[in-house]
C-alpha positions in Angstrom: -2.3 11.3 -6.0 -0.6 13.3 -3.3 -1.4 16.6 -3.4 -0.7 17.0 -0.1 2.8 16.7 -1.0 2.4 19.3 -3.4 0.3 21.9 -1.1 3.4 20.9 1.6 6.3 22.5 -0.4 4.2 25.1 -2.6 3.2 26.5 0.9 6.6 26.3 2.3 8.6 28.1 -0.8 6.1 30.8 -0.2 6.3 30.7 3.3 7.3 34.1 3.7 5.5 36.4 1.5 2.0 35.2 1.8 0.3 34.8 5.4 -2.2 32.4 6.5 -4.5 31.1 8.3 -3.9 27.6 11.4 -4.6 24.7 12.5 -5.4 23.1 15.6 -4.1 19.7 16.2 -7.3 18.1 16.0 -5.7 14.4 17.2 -5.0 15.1 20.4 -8.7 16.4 21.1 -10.5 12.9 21.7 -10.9 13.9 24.9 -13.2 17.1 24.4 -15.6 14.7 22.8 -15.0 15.4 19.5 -17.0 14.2 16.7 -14.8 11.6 14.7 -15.7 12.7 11.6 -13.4 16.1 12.9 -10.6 14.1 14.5 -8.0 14.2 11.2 -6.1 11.6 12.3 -6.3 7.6 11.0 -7.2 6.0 13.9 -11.0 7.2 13.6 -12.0 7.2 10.1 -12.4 3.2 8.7 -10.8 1.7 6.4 -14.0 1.8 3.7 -13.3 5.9 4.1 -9.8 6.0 3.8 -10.4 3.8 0.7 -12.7 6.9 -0.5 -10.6 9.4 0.3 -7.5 7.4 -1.8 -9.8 7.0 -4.4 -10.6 10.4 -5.1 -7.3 12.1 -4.7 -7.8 13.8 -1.2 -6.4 11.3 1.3 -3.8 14.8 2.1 -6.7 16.7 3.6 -7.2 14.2 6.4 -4.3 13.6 7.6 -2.0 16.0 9.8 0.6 16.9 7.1 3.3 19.4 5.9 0.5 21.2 5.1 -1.2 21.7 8.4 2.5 22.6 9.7 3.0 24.8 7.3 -0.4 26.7 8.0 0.8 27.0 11.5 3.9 28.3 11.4 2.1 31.1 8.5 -0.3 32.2 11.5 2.7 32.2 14.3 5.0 34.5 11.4 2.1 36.9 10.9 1.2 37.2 14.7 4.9 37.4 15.8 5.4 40.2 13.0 3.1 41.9 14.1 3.9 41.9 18.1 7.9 42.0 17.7 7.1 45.4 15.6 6.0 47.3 18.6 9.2 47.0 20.4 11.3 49.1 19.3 14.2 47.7 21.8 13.5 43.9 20.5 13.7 45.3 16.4 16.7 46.9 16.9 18.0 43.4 18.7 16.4 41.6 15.7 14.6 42.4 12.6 11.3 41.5 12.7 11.2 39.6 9.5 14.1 37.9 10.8 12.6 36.7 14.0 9.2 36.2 12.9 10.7 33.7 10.7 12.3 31.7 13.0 9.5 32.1 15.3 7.2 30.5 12.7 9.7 27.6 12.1 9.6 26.8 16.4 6.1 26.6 16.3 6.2 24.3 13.1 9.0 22.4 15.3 6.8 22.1 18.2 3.6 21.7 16.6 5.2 18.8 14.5 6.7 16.7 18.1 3.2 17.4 19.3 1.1 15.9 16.2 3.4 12.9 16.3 6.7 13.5 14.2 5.5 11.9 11.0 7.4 11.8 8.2 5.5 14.8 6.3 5.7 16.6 9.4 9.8 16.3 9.7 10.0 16.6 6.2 8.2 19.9 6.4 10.2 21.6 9.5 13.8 20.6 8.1 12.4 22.6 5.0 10.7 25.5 6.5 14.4 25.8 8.8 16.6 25.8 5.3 14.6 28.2 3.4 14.5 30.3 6.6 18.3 30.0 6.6 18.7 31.2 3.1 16.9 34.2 3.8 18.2 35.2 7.1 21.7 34.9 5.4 20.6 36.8 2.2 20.8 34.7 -0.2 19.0 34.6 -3.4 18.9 31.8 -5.2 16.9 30.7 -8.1 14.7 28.4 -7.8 15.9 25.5 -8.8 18.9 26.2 -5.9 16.4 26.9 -3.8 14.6 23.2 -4.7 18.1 21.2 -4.8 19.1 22.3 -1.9 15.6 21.9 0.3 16.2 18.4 -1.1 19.5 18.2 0.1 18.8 19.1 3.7 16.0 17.0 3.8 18.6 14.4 2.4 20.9 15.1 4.9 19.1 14.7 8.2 17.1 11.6 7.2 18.8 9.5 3.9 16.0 7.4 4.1 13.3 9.9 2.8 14.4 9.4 -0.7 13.2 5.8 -0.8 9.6 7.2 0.2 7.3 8.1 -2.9 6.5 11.4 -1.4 9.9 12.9 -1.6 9.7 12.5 -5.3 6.5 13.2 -5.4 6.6 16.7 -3.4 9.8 17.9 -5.3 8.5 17.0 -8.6 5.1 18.8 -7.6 6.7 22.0 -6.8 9.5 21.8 -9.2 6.8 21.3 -12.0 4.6 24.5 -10.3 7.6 26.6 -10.7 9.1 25.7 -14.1 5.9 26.4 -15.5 4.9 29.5 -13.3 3.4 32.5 -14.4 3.0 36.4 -13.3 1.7 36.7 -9.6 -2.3 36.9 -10.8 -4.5 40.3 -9.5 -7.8 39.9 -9.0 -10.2 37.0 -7.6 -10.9 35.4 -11.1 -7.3 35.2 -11.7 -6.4 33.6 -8.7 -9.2 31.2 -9.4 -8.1 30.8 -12.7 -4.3 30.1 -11.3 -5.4 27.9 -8.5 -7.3 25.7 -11.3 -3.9 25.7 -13.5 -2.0 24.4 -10.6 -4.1 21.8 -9.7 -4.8 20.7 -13.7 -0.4 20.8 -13.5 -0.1 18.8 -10.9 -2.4 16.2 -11.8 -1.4 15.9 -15.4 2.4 16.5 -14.7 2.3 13.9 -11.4 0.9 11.0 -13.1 3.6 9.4 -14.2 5.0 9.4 -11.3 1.5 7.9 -9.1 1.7 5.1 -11.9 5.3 4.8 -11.0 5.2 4.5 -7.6 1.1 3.6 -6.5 0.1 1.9 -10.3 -3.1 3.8 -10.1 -4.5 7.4 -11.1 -7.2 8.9 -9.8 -9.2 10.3 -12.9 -11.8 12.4 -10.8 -9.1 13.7 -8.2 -9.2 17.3 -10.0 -12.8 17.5 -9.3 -12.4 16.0 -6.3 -9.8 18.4 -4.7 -11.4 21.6 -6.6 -14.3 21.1 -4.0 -12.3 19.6 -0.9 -9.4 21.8 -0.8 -11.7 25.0 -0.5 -14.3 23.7 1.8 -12.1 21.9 4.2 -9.2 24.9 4.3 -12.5 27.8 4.4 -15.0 25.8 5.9 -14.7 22.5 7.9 -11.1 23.8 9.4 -12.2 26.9 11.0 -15.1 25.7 12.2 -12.9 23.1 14.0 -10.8 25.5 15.2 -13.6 27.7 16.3 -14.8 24.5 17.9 -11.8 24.7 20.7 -14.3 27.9 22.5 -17.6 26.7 21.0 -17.9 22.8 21.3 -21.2 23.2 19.3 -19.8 23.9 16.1 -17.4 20.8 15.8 -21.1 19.1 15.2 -21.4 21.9 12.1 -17.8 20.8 10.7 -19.0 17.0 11.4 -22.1 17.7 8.8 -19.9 19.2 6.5 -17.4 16.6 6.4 -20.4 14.4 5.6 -21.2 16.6 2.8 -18.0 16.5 1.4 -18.1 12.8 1.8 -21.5 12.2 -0.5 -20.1 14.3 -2.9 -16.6 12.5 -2.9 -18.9 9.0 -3.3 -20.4 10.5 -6.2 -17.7 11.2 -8.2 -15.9 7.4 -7.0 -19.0 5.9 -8.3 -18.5 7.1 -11.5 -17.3 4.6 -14.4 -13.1 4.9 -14.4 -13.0 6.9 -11.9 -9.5 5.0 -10.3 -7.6 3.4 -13.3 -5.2 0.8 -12.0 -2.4 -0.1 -14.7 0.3 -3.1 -14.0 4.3 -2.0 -13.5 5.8 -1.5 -16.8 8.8 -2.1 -17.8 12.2 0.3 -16.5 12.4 1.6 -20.3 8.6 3.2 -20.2 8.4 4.5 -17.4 11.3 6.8 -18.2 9.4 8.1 -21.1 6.9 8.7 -18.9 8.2 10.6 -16.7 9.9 12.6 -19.4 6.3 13.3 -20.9 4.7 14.2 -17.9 7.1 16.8 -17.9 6.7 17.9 -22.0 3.0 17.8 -20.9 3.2 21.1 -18.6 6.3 22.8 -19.2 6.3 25.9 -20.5 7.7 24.9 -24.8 6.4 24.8 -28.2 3.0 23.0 -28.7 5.0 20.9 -31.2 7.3 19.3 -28.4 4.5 19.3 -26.0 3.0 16.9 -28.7 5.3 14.2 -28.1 4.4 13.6 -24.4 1.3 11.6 -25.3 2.9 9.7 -27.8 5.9 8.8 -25.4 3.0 7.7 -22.4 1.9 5.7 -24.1 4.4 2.7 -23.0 3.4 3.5 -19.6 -0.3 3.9 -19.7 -0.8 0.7 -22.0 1.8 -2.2 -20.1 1.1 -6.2 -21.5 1.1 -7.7 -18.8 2.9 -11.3 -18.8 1.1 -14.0 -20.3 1.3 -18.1 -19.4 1.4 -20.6 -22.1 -2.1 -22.7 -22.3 -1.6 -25.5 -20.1 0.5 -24.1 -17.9 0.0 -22.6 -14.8 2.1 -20.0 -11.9 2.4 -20.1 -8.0 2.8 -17.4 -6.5 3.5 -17.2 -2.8 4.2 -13.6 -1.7 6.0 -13.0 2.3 2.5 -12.3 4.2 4.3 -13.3 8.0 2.4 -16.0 9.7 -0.3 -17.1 7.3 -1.5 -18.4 3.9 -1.5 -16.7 0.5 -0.9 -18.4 -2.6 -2.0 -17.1 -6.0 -2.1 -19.2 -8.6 -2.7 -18.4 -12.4 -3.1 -19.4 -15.7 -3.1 -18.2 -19.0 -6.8 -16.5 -18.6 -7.6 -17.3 -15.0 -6.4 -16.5 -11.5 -7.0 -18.4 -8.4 -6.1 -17.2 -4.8 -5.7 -19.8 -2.2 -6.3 -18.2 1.7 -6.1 -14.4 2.0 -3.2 -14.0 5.0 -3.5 -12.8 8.1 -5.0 -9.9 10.1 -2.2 -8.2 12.3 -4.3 -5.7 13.8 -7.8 -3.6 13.2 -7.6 -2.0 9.8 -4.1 -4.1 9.0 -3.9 -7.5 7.1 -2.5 -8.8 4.1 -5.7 -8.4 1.6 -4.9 -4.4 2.4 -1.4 -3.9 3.1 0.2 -7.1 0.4 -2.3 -8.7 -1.7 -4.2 -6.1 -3.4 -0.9 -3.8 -4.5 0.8 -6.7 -5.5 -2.4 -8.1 -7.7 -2.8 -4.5 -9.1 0.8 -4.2 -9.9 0.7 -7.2 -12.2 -2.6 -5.9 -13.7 -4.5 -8.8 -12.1 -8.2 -6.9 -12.1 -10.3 -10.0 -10.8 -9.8 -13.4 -9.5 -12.0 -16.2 -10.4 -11.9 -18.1 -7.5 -10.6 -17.1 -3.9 -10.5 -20.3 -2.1 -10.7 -20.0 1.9 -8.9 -23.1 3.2 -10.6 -22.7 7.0 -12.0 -20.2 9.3 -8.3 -19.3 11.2 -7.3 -15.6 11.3 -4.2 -16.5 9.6 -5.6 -17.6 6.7 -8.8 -15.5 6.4 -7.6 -12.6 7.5 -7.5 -10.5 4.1 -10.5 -11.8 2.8 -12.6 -9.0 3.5 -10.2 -6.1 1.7 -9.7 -8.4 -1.0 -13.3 -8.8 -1.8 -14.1 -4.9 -1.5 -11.2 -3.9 -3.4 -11.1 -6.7 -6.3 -13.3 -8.1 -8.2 -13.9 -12.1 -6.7 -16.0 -14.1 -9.2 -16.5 -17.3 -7.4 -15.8 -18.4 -3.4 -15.4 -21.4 -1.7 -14.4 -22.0 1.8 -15.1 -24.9 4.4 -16.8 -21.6 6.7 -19.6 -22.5 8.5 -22.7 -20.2 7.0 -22.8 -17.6 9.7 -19.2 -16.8 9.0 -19.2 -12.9 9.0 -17.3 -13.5 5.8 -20.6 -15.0 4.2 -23.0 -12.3 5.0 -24.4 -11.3 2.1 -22.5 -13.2 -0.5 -22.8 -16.6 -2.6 -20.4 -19.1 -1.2 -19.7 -22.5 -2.4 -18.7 -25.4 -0.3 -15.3 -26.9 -0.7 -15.7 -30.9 -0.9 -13.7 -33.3 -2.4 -14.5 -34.4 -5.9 -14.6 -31.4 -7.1 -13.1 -30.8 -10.4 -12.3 -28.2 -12.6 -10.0 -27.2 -15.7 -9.0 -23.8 -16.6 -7.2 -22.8 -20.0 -5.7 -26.7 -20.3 -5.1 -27.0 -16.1 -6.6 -29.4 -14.5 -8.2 -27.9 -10.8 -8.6 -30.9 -7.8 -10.3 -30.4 -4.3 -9.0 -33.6 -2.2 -10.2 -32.3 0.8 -12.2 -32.4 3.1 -14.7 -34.7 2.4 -18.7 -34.3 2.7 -18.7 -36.3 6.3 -16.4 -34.1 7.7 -18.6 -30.9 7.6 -21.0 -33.7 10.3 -18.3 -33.6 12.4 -17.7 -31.6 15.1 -14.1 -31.0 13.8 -11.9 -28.2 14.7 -10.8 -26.0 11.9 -7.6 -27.4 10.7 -9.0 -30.8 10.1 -11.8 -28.8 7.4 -9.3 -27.6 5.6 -9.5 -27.6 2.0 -6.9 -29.5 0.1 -6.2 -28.5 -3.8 -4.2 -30.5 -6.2 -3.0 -28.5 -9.9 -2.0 -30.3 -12.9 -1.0 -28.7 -15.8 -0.6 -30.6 -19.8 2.4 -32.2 -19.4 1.5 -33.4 -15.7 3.5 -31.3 -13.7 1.6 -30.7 -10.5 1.1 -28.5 -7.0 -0.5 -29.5 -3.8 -2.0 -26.6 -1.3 -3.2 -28.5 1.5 -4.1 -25.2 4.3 -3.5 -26.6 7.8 -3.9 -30.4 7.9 -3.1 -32.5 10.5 -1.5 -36.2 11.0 -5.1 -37.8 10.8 -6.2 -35.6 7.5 -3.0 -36.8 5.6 -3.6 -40.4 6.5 -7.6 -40.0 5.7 -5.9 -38.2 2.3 -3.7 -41.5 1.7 -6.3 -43.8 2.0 -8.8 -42.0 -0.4 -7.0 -41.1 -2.8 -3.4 -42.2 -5.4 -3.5 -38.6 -6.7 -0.9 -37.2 -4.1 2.2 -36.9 -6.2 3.0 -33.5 -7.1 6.2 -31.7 -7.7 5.8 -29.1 -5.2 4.3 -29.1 -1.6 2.8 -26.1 0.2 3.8 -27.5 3.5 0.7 -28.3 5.4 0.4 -26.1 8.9 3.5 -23.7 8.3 5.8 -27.1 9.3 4.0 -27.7 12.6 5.0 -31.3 14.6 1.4 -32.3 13.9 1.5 -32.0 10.0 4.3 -33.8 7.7 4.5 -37.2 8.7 7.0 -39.4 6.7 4.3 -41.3 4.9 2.5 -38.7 3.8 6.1 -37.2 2.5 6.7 -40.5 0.9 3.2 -40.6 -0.8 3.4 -36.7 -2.3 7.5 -37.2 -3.1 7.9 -33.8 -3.7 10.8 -32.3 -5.3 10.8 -29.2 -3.7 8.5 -27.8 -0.5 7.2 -24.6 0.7 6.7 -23.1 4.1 4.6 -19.9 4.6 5.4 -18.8 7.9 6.3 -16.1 9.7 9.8 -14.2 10.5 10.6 -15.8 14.4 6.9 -16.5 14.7 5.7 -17.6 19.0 4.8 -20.7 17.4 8.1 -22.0 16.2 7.4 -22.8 12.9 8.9 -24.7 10.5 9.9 -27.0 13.5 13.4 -28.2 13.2 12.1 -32.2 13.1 9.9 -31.2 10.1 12.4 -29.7 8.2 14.4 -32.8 8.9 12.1 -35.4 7.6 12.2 -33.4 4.6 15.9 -32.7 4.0 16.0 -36.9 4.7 13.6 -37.3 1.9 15.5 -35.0 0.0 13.1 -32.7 -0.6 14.4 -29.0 -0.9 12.4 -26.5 1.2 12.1 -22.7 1.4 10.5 -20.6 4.0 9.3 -17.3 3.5 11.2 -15.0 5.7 14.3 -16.0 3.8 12.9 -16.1 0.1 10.5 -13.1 0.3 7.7 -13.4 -2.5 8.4 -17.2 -3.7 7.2 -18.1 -7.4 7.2 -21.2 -9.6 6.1 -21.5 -13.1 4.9 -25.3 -14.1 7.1 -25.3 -17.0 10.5 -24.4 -15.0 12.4 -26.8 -13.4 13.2 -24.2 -10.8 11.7 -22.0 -8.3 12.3 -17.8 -8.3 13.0 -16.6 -4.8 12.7 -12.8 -4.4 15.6 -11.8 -2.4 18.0 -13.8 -4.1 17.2 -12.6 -7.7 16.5 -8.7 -5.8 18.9 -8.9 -3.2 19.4 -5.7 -1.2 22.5 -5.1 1.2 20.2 -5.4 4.6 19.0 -8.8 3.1 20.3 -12.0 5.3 21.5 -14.6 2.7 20.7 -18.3 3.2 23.6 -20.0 4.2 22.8 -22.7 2.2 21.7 -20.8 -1.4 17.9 -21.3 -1.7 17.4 -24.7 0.2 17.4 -24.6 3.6 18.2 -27.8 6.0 17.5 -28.9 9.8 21.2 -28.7 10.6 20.5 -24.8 10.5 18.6 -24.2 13.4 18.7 -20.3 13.5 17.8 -20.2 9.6 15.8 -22.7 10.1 13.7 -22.7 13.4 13.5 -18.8 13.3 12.9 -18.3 9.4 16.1 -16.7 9.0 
């Protein structure tokens, strides 16, 4: 959950009443020799921690956010305040409220360009500058004026803030806080008392909207922030500010962030502690949202009673279901690689795992694991790894630390970092299988193959699906001219309806016999969007349109599915089509006589 969102706005509607203490921008301090652990930035902290800190609700607390702007332009009010007070030639120029507050929104201006003009950080400044403007003008307004028309600033200078989930998250935070707010509390227990309420509001009240928007809630992050909140805002920040004149004590803050960090993997060890849910339907989570709301606001116990009862669309979603013997391809946009997810009625199979695009980014993190959690797929059964390339290997490892993989098989050699430490089968032809009435085939690549010194396309695995009434799929990874002949001559099981094109539609994949042999009625290419490679090349996609065969690639379709017993395939951006979408020229099917749709993916 984003509490960070919440701490962000909270701060900033009380911007001007209640002083506090800074921050230092800790990311531009690599060169002083800073202990990572202190650096609140991403680039430092790996991905296993980032996963921790989502986990457990506290992602916000290391990261530079509203929250760290906000704290800084508090500590620039106060100080200006107090300075501009003293002159009694610059108050009678300009109150000192007046230009301590627009003091405090430069230095969240320039702090913000300096930290790197994220989207939290604009966000924050275009907010602290409104409410700033309301009270320099005198104005009043309640606070849900005050709230609409924050939003509608923030609106104004960047339309595109509403499509992020922390707009709606932030607003609804705050907008929750205040509906159900109470007397300003006196004394220490009552602020502790009040600072619990908060937290138990915005949890409670915000997770419809994480469901909505992430499909997961974090069931420890209250115990979670109750502890991180106060020790990194009271402890591990000031000591990292201290830090700038004593280098010595950024080591103190680096222990206590490790603190923090067992604690944090005790509570994500518990049993629940993340509950992933798949999308429901439009219908629930309205009443969601609506009972988040019932849940906190300030009514009756009687209508607060209903918010349970209407949650419960949203917390209990039935996910779809395939008839036995059937089965579902699923090939999601990953760029230039191989994902295809394949499923039947009690079983789920992933074939390759995408690419890696950088350190810390591939598709297993950034594609396959939301889109798996969002249609409640917990576990897979098998993830097949076709061969060792980047492109098709290259979410493996997030995949297997974030879902449960039963089952593995690859044609890796054994020292393939991949390997370490787990049980891997061996791909082979022969291999047979039936899940739930489906009939599972490995064609490829055959025992005397791993004895050759053969490069990596020419091991890859090769997987034919049949379902009851002998509709069929072939995945064949990144075979070449010589592996589809070697697959025609061992084998009369090649006819399938559909044909994950073998090597993204390279010139040395495709050949006309091997067309002939499959006699596809419709053909996929997984490639990416103007990829240095040139794939599909326009000859392939010729062969194919001369067979007849219809193709799609992936930059133009999106996410590309296919139920067995359909005669027709779902493409994502024609069914979802949004106004910045290009449209095939030709409907789904594209042909060789297109070559910018074609050659460049569209």
């Amino acid at each position: 959950m984003l509490l960070a969102e919440i701490n962000d706005l909270a701060a900033i509607l009380a911007y001007w009443s209640v002083p506090a203490g800074s921050t230092f921008p800790l990311a531009n301090l690599r060169k002083y020799s800073i202990p990572a652990e202190v650096l609140f930035c991403p680039e430092p902290i790996a991905r296993s921690d980032w996963a921790l800190y989502r986990d457990t609700g506290v992602a916000h607390l290391v990261a530079i956010s509203g929250m760290h702007v906000t704290m800084l332009a508090w500590a620039a009010q106060a100080l200006a305040f107090a300075l501009w007070r003293r002159s009694g030639r610059a108050c009678l120029c300009l109150p000192a409220p007046t230009a301590a507050r627009w003091i405090g929104v430069a230095t969240a201006f320039a702090y913000a360009l300096f930290a790197g003009w994220g989207v939290p950080a604009q966000r924050t400044v275009w907010m602290l500058a409104g409410v700033a403007l309301l009270r320099s003008a005198g104005l009043r307004w309640p606070w849900p004026l005050q709230l609409l028309g924050a939003a509608a600033l923030v609106t104004a200078i960047d339309p595109w803030a509403v499509a992020q989930a922390g707009f709606w998250l932030s607003f609804a935070a705050v907008g929750l806080l205040m509906a159900g707010g109470q007397s300003a509390p006196q004394g220490w227990r009552a602020h502790l008392l009040a600072g619990f309420r908060a937290q138990w509001v915005a949890t409670l009240g915000l997770a419809p909207l994480s469901l909505l928007f992430f499909q997961q809630i974090s069931v420890v992050g209250l115990l979670a922030n109750l502890v991180a909140i106060p020790v990194v805002s009271l402890v591990i920040t000031p000591l990292a500010l201290a830090g700038a004149v004593l280098p010595g004590l950024w080591h103190w803050a680096a222990w206590c962030v490790e603190g923090l960090r067992w604690y944090l993997r005790l509570l994500q060890g518990l049993p629940g502690a993340v509950w992933w849910l798949p999308v429901a339907p439009v219908w629930a989570q309205a009443l969601g949202l609506l009972a988040g709301a019932l849940l906190v606001m300030p009514l009756p116990w009687r209508l607060r009673l209903l918010g349970p009862l209407m949650a419960l669309a949203l917390l209990w979603p039935a996910p779809m279901r395939l008839a036995a013997g059937r089965f579902e391809i699923l090939a999601p946009d990953v760029g230039q690689g191989t994902a295809v997810l394949v499923r039947t009625e009690h079983h789920a199979l992933l074939f390759d795992a995408g690419p890696q695009w950088g350190p810390g980014s591939d598709a297993g993190q950034r594609v396959l694991l939301p889109l798996l959690r969002a249609m409640g797929q917990r576990r897979l059964d098998l993830m097949m790894l076709s061969h060792r390339d980047a492109d098709h290997v290259g979410g493996a490892e997030a995949l297997m630390s974030g879902l449960e993989v039963a089952a593995l098989s690859s044609s890796l050699a054994s020292d393939h970092p991949l390997l370490t430490g787990r049980s891997a089968a061996r791909c082979e032809a022969g291999q047979r299988w039936t899940w739930d009435g489906v009939r599972f085939e490995v064609l490829q690549p055959a025992a005397a193959d791993y004895r050759e010194s053969a490069k990596s396309n020419a091991l890859s695995c090769v997987l034919r699906i049949s379902d009851a009434e002998g509709r069929s799929a072939l995945l064949t990874g990144d075979i070449e001219a010589a592996q589809e002949r070697s697959l025609m001559a061992s084998t009369s099981l090649l006819r399938s309806d559909l044909l994950l094109v073998p090597h993204h539609g390279s010139k040395t994949s495709s050949t006309p016999e091997f067309l002939a042999a499959v006699a596809p009625s419709m053909a996929l290419v997984q490639a990416g969007y103007r990829n240095r490679f040139g794939h599909p090349a326009i000859e392939v996609l010729a062969r194919y349109q001369a067979q007849g065969i219809k193709v799609w690639t992936s930059p133009d379709c999106g996410a590309w599915s296919w139920r067995s017993a359909e005669l027709s395939a779902r493409c994502q951006r024609a069914t979802d089509q949004r106004y910045w979408h290009s449209r095939p020229l030709q409907g789904e099917a594209l042909g060789p006589e297109l070559p910018d749709a074609a050659g460049a993916g569209g």
